[in-house]
N, C-alpha and C positions, 0 to 999 in steps of 0.2 A: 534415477528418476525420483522427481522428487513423491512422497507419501500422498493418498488422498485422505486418510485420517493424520490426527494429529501424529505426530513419533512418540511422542510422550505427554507425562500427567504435569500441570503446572499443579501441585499439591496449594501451594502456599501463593496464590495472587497478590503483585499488588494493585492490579487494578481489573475491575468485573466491567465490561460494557456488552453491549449488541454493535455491530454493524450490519447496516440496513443499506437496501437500495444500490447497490455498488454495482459500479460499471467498472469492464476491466478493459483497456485501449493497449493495444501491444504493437510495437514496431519492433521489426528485425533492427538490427545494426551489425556495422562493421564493429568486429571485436578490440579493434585499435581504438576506435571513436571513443565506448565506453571507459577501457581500460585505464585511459589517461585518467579519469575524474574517480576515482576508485584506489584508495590507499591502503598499501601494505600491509598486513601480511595478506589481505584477500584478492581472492583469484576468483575473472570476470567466468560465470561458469556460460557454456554456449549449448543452444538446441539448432540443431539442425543447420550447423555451421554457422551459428550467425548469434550473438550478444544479443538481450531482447529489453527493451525498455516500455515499464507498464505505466499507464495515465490513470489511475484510480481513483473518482469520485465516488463519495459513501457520505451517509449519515452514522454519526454517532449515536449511540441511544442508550440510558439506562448506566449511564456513567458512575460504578460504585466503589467504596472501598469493599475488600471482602467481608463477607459476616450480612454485608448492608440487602437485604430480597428484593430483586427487578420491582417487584410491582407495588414499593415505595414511591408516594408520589410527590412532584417538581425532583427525580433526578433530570440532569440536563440533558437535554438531547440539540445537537449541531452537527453542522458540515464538517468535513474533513477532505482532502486532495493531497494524494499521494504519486508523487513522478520515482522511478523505483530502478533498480535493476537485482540480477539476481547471481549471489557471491557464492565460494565458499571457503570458509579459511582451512588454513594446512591442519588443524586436527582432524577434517574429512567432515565437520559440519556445513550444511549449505542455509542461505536464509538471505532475506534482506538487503540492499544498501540503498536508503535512500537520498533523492538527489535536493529534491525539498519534502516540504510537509505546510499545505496549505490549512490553517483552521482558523475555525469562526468563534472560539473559546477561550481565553485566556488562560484559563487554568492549567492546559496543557503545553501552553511557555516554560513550565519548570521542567521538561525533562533536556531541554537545551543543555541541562547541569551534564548529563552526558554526551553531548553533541548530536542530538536530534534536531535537526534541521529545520524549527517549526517555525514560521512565518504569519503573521495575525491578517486577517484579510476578510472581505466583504466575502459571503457564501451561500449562494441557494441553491435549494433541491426542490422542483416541483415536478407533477404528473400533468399531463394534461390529456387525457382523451389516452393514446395509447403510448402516447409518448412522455417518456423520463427525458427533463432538462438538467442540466447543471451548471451555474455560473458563479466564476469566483475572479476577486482583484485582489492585490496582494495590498495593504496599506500603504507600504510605500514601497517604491522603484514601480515599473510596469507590466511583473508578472502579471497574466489573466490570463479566463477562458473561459469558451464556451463550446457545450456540448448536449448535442438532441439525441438520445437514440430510443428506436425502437424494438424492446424486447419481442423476441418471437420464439418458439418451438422449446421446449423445457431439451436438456443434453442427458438423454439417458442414458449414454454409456459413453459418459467423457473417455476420449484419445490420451494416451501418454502426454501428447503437448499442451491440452486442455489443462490436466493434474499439474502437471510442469509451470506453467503459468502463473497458476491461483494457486496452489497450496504450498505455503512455505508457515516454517512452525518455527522463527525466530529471525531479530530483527539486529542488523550491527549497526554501530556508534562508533563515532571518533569525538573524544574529547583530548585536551593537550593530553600527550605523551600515554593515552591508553585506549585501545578500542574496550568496546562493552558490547557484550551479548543480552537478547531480553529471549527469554523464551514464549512463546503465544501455544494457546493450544484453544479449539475449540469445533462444533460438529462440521461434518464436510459440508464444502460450498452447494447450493444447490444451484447448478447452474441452467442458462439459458442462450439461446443463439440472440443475437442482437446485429440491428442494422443501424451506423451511421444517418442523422439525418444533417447535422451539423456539429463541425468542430471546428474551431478555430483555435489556437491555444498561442504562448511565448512562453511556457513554464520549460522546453526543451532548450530552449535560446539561452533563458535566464541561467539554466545550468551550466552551460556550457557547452553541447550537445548541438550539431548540425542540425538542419530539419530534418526533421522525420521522411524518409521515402516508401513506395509503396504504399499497400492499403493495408492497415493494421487488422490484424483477429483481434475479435470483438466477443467479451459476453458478458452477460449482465445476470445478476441474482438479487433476488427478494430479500436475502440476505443473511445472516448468521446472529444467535440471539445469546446464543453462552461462551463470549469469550472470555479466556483468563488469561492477562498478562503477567509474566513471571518479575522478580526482582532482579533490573540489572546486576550483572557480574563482570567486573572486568574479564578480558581475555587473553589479551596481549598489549604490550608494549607497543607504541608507535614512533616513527623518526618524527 
């Protein structure tokens, strides 16, 4: 299972952010559906018989190099949309694979250098009354979406599958002929129960990935304010 603190210290960041606001949309899947879009050496890990694919809208915030203090002011703060599933390679690490990574910043186009799958796209996050909105277009082709939900009830004693979900402490990459690991660490999510008010999306289409069946778990957090991302490392070779 996966940890609900980090596993470990990211000593040496190379990048400090917040993320804010994040909703977590989870659908089961058949573990054949995902496995296909998922490249070697990693292995699709499964909860409760079933591959799980997460729709993550979030605000970025407080975007720094390290050394630089959150409450320096015009760091940037943007949207981000993350379509995801959850791997682990044969060292017995688990973490990440993402299927896209939708943002509203440009500056986060450079980590493409290791195959982060970032796409520039139109992105809002607003509140309105007691409901979180999020909508996002992809610049170009016709990924988009939208999504309403209503947070409700704080999760005091998040489930295994809750932890399982939302806490992963490291993100893979495929670039030509090398996956790369990033390590992330920072405090547990504080989660919330969350109701659907509307979703539409195609970011499952755009990947490749059947529609979603069922009604996804849902939950949503105010969000996380000291995260550290670590310096990619390759890890393995790729065909």
């Amino acid at each position: 299972m996966a940890a609900y603190g980090a596993e470990h210290r990211v000593r040496l960041p190379a990048l400090c952010a917040g993320w804010m606001t994040q909703t977590f949309v989870h659908w089961a899947y058949p573990a054949e559906a995902v496995r296909a879009l998922v490249p070697e050496p990693l292995v699709v890990e499964e909860y409760g018989g079933s591959a799980w694919v997460g729709f993550t809208p979030f605000v970025m915030t407080d975007v720094r190099p390290p050394g630089v203090p959150s409450a320096l002011p015009g760091l940037p703060t943007f949207a981000e949309t993350n379509l995801r599933t959850y791997v682990r390679h044969p060292n017995g690490r688990d973490g990440l694979w993402f299927f896209s990574l939708e943002v509203a910043c440009p500056v986060m186009l450079g980590a493409r250098a290791i195959g982060a799958p970032y796409h520039p796209g139109v992105l809002e996050v607003t509140r309105s009354g007691e409901t979180v909105r999020y909508s996002g277009r992809r610049r170009r082709g016709r990924a988009s979406y939208r999504l309403a939900v209503r947070p409700g009830a704080p999760v005091e004693r998040p489930t295994a599958r809750d932890v399982w979900l939302t806490s992963r402490w490291r993100a893979y990459t495929r670039s030509p002929g090398l996956l790369w690991e990033t390590p992330v660490a920072h405090e547990p999510w504080p989660l919330a129960c969350a109701a659907v008010e509307e979703l539409e999306e195609t970011l499952t289409a755009e990947a490749g990935l059947p529609a979603p069946a069922g009604e996804p778990v849902v939950h949503f957090s105010d969000g996380v304010r000291h995260v550290r991302m670590g310096v990619p490392v390759p890890c393995s070779r790729t065909p």
